[in-house]
C-alpha positions as CSV (number, residue, x, y, z in Angstrom):
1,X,-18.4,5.5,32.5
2,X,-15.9,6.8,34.9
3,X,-17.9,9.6,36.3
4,X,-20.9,7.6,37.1
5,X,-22.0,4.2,38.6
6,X,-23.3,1.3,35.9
7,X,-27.2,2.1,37.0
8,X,-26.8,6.0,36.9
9,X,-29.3,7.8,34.0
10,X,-26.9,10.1,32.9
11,X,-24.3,7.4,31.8
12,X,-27.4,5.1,30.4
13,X,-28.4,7.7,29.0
14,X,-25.3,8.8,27.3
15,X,-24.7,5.5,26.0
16,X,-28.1,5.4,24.1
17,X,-27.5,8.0,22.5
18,X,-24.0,7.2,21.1
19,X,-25.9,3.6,20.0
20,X,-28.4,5.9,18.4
21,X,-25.9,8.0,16.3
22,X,-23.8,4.9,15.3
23,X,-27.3,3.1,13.5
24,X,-28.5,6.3,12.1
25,X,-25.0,6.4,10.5
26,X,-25.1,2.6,9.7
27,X,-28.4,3.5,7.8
28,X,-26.6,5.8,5.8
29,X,-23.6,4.4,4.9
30,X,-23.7,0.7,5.7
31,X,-20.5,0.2,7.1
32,X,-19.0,2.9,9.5
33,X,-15.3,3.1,9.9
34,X,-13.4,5.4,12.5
35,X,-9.7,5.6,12.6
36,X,-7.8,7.7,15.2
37,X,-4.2,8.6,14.1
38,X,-2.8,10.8,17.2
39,X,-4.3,13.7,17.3
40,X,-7.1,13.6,14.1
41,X,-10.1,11.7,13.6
42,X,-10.9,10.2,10.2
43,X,-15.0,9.2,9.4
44,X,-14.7,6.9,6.8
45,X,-11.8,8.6,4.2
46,X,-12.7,12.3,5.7
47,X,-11.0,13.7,8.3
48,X,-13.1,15.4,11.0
49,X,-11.3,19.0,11.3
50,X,-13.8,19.6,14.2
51,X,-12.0,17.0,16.1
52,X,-8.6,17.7,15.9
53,X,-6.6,17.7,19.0
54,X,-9.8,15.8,20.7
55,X,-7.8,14.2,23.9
56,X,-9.9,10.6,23.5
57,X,-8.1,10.3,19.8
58,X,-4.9,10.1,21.6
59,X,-5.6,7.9,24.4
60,X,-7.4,5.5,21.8
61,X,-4.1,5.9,19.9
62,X,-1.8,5.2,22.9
63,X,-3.8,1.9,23.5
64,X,-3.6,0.9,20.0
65,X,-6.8,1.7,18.8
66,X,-6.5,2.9,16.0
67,X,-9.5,1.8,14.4
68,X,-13.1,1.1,14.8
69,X,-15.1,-0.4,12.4
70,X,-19.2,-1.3,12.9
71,X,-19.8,-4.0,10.5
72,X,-23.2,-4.8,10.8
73,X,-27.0,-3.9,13.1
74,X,-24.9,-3.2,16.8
75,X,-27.6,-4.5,19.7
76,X,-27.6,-2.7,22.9
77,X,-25.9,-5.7,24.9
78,X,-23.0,-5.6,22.3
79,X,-22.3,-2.1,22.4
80,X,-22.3,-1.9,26.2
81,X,-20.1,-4.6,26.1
82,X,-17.7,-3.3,23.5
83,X,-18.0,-0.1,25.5
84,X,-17.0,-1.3,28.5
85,X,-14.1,-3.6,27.2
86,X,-12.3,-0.2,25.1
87,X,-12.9,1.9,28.5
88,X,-10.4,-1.0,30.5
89,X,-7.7,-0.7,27.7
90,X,-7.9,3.2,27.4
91,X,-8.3,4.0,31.1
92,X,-5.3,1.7,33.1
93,X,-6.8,0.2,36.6
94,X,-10.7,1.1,35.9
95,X,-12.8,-1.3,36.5
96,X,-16.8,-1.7,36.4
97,X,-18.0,-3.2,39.2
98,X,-19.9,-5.1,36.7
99,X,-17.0,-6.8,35.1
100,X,-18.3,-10.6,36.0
101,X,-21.3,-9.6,33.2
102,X,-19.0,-9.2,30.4
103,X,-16.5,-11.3,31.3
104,X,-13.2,-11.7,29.9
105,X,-12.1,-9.6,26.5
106,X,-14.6,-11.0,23.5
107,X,-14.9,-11.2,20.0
108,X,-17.9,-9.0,19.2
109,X,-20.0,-9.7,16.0
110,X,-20.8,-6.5,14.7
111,X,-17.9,-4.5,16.1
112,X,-13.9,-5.0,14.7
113,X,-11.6,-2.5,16.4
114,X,-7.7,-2.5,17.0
115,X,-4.1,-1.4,15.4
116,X,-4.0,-0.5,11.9
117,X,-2.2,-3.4,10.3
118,X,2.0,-2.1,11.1
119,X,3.2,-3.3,14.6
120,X,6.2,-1.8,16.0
121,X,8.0,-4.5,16.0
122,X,9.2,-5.2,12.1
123,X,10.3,-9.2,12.7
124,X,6.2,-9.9,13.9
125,X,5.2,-7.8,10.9
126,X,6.9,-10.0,8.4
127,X,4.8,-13.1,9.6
128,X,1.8,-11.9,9.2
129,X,-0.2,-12.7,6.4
130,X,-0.3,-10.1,3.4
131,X,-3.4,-9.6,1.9
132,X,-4.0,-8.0,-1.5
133,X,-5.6,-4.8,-1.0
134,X,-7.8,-2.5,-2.9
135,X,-8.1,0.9,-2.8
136,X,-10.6,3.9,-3.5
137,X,-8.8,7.3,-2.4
138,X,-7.9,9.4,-5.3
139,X,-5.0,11.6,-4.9
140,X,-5.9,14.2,-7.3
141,X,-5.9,17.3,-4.6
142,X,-2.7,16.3,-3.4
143,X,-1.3,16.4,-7.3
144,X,-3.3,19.8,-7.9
145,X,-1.2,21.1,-4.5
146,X,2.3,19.8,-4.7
147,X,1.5,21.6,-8.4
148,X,0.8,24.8,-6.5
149,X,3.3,24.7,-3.8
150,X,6.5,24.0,-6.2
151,X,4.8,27.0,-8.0
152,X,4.6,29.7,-5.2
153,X,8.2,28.6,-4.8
154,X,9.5,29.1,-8.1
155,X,7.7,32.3,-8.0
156,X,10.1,33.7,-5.0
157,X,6.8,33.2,-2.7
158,X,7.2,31.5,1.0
159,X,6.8,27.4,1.2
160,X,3.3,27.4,2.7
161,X,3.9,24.3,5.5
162,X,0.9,24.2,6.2
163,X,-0.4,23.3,3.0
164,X,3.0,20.4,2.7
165,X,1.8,19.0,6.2
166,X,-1.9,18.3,4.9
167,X,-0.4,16.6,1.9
168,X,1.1,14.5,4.1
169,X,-1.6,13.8,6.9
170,X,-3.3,13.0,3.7
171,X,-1.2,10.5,2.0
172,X,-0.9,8.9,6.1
173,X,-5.0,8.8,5.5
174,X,-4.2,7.0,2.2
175,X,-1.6,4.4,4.1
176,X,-4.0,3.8,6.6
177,X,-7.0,3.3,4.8
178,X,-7.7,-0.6,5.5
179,X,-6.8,-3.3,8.1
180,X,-3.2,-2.9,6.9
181,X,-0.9,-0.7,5.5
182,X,-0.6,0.2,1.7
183,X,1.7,2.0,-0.4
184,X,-0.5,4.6,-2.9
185,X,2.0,5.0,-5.6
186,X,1.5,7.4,-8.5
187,X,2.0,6.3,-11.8
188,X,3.7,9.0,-14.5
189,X,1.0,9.6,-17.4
190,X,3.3,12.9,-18.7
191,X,6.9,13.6,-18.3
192,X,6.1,17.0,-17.2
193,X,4.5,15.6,-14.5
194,X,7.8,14.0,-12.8
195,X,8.4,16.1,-9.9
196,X,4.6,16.1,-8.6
197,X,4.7,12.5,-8.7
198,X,8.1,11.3,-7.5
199,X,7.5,13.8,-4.7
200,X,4.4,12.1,-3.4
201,X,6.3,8.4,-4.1
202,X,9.0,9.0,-2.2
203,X,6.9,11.2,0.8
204,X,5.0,7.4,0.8
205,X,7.6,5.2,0.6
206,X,10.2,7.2,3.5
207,X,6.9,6.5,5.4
208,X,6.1,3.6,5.2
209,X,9.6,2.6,5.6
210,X,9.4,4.9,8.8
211,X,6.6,2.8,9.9
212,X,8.2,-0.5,9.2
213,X,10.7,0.2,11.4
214,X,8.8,1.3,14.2
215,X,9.3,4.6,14.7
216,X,6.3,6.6,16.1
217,X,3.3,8.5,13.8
218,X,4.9,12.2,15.0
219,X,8.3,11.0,13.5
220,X,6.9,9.6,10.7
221,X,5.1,12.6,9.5
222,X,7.9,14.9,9.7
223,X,10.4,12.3,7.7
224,X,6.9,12.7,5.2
225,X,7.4,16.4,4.9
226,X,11.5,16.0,4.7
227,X,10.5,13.4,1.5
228,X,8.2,15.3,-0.1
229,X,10.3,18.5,0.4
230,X,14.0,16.7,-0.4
231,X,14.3,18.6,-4.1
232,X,12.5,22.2,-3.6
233,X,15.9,23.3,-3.9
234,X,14.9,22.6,-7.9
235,X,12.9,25.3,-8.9
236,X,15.5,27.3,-8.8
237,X,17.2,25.6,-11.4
238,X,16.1,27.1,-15.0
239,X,13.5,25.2,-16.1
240,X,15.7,25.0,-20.0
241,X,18.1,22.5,-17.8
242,X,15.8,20.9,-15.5
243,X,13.3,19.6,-18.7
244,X,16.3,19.1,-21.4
245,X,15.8,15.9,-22.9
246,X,19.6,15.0,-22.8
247,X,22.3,14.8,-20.6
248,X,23.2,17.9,-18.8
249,X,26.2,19.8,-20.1
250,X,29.3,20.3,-16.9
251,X,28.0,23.5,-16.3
252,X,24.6,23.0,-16.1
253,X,25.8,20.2,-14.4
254,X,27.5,21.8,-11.4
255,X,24.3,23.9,-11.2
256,X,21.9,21.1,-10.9
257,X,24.9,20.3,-8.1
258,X,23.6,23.8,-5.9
259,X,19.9,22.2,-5.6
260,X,20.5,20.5,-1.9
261,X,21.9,24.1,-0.4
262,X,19.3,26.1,-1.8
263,X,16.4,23.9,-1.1
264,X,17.9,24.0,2.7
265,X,17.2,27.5,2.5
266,X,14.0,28.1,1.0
267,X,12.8,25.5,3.6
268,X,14.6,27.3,7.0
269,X,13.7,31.1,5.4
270,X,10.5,29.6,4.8
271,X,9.3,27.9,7.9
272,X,12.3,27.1,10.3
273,X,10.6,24.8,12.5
274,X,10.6,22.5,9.7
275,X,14.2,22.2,10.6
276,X,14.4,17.9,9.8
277,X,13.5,18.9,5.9
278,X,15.7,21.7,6.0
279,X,18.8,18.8,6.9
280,X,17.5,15.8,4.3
281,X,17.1,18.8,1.3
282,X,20.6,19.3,2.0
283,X,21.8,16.2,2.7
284,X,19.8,13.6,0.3
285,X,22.9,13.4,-2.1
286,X,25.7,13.0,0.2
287,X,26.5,9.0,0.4
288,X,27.9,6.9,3.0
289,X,31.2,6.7,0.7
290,X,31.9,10.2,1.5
291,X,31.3,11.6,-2.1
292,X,28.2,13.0,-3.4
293,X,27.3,16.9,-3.0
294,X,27.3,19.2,-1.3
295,X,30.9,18.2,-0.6
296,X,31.6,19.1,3.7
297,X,34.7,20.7,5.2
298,X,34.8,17.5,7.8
299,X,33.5,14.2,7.5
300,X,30.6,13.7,9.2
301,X,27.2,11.0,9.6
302,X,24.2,12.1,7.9
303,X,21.1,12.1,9.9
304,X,18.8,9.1,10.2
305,X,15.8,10.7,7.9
306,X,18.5,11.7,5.4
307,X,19.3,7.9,5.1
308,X,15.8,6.5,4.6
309,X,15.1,9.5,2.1
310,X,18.0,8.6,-0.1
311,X,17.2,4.8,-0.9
312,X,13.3,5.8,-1.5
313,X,14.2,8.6,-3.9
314,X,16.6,6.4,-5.5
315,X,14.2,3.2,-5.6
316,X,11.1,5.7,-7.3
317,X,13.5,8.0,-9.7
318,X,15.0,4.6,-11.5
319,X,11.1,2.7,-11.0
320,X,10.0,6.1,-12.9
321,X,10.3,6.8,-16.9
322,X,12.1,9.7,-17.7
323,X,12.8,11.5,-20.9
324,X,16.5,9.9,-21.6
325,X,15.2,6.6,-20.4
326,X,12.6,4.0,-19.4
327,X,11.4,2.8,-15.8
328,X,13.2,-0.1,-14.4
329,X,11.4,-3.0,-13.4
330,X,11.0,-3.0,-9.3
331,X,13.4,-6.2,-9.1
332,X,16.2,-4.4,-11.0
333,X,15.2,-1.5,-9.2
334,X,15.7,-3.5,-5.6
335,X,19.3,-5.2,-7.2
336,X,20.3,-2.0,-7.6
337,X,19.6,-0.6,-4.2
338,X,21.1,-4.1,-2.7
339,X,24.4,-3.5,-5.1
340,X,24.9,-0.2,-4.0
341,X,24.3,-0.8,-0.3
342,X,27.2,0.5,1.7
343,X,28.7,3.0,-0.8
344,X,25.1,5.0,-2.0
345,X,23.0,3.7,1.0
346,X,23.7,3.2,4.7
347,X,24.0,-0.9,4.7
348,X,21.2,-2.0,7.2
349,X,18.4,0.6,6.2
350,X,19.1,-0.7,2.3
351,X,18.6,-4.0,4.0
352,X,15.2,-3.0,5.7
353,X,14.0,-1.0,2.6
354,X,14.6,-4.5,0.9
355,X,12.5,-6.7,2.9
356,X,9.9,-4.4,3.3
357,X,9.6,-3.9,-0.7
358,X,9.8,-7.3,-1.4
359,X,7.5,-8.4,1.4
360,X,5.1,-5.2,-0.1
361,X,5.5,-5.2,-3.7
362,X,2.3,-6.9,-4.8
363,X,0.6,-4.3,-2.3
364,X,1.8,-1.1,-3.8
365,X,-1.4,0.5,-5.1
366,X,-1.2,2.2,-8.7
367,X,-3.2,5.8,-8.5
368,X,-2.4,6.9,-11.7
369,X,-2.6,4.2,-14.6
370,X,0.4,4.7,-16.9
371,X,1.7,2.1,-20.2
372,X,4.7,0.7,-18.7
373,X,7.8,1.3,-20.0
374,X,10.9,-1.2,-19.9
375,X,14.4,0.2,-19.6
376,X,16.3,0.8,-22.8
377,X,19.8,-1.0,-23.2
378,X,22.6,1.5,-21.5
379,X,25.4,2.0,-23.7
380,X,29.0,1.9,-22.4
381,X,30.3,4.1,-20.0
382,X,26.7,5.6,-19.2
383,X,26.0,6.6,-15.4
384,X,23.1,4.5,-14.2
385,X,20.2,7.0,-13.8
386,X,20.4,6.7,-9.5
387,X,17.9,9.5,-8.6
388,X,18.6,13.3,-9.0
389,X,22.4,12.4,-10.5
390,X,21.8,13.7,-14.5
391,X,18.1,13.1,-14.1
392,X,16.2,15.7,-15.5
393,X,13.6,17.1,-13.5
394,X,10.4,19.2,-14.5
395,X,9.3,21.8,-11.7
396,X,5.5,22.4,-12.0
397,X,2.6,25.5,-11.1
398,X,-1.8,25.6,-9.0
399,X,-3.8,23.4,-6.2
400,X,-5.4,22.7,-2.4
401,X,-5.2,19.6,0.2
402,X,-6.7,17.4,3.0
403,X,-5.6,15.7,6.3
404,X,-4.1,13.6,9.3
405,X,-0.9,13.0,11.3
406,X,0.0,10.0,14.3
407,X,1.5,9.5,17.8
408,X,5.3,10.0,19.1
409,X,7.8,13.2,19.7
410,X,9.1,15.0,16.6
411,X,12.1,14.2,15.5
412,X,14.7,17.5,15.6
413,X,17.9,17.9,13.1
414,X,21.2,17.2,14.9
């Protein structure tokens, strides 16, 4: 369409087939949905590998379309029409010289495209309806290779990034799957499966929390990876202390303590461009307060991702049965977080993590189906179970992944 005039074969041509290929597909699958998230492609729930880096993914991106979605038969009037109207928004000043046939910007009949339900802006978000969602996107690779990677790691093998990055680009897939965002939680079916699934909980919540407020698909991701990567430093724990069923003794306590440093550097020995994990594994149980551990030589901030991490860990480790204890209840999960806002959590991203969850709780989708279990009454003087401090942990072992990231400039450790 920019190369060649509106009555030129080749662009005719080129359109007809494209119209072809979409109702050969529609034949097929009925509805055909394509979503564009940066620099990947997803048909459908697949991500087209064969795609990546395509440049039209990220110019459909940068003019918020992020999805397009034939609903029903597409004419050949329609789709010339839609055509022309996503060429104006993705290429600024083009214009067809047959722009009096379409008109102004329409609402087509067989064709929905657009954003993907989270606006940069978090204030317009919260006044948008929320629909109830469903959801059909098993995350049962992403289990079988968090299993794996925490495996290789406990083995004295390399972190394999590449493998953590497609867990993430897939749970983004997951988020993304419908007109608006969703929150794919794992529920716990065995204790021994703890660290798998709070590591994929809180890789979804930091993100979606990322998203909600407004920082850009790039950045998002890499706060994903720092999530799902925050206790790796744990598998060098003994797995006698990390699965005990009771309190830790002080000294195993003061070695569960070593967990941040060491996961810091298995990460930067690893793969030291993943530099932002590297900082939240160390830092994701320091506090605001100025307590916590590691304990520092001088009193410093912690960085950004390091905040969001440490109210999303917190919110899934006390949401989350454990051996010692049952799961909280998501409101005295959220009264918790609100308490300890200021002293555990940095004040205004405890206040955003709020709205958002409350605003998102009847959304959160279950993957995993497991018997709720209601907290047990705490006897005097016990520590509330905030997450990693005297929480057991089980480290796992086996798996594989799948795909896709969005938008923005990384963010870098400071």
């Amino acid at each position: 369409m920019a190369l060649y005039a509106p009555q030129h074969p080749a662009r005719a041509k080129a359109t007809q087939q494209a119209l072809e290929i979409i109702q050969k597909l529609q034949q097929a699958e009925g509805e055909v949905k394509f979503s564009f998230l940066g620099e990947e492609v997803v048909y459908q729930n697949k991500s087209l590998k064969e795609l990546r880096d395509w440049d039209w993914s990220e110019r459909f991106t940068k003019a918020g379309i992020q999805r397009i979605e034939f609903i029903d038969a597409v004419s050949a009037e329609e789709f010339e029409a839609f055509l022309h109207e996503v060429m104006e928004q993705v290429t600024p000043g083009w214009k067809d010289p047959r722009h009096a046939q379409f008109g102004e910007a329409k609402e087509f009949k067989s064709i929905r495209y657009g954003a993907i339900g989270i606006r940069g802006d978090a204030e317009q978000f919260l006044t948008d309806p929320l629909p109830i969602i469903g959801m059909n996107f098993p995350l049962d690779e992403e289990v079988e290779t968090i299993t794996a990677i925490y495996g290789e790691v406990a083995a004295g093998r390399p972190l394999p990034a590449a493998e953590v990055e497609a867990v993430v680009s897939s749970l983004s897939v997951a988020m993304h799957g419908d007109s608006e965002i969703m929150l794919p939680l794992l529920q716990l079916k065995e204790f021994d499966q703890y660290t798998t699934a709070h590591s994929l909980n809180v890789s979804v919540l930091v993100m979606g929390l990322a998203e909600f407020l407004g920082l850009g698909g790039r950045d998002t991701r890499a706060i994903g990876v720092a999530g799902l990567l925050r206790d790796v430093g744990m598998t060098r724990i003994p797995k006698e202390i990390v699965a005990k069923p009771t309190a830790p003794t002080p000294e195993e306590w003061e070695l569960i303590k070593t967990h941040p440093v060491e996961g810091a550097k298995i990460i930067l020995q690893s793969e030291p461009q993943l530099d932002l994990a590297a900082v939240v594994a160390f830092e994701h149980h320091m506090n605001p307060a100025g307590d916590g551990y590691p304990r520092t030589h001088f009193e410093r901030d912690l960085h950004f991702a390091s905040k969001l991490v440490q109210v999303c860990d917190c919110y899934d480790a006390l949401r989350t049965r454990r051996f010692h204890r049952g799961a909280w209840t998501p409101e005295s999960a959220l009264n918790y977080v609100e308490q300890k806002a200021g002293t555990l959590f940095d004040t205004d991203i405890a206040k955003s993590f709020l709205t958002m969850m409350r605003r998102w709780e009847r959304r959160m989708v279950p993957v995993d189906e497991g018997a709720p279990v209601t907290p047990p009454p705490r006897e005097a003087g016990q520590p509330t179970p905030a997450a990693g401090v005297g929480a057991p942990r089980a480290t796992p072992a086996g798996g594989v992944a799948r795909q896709t990231p969005r938008g923005s400039g990384a963010i870098r450790s400071q």
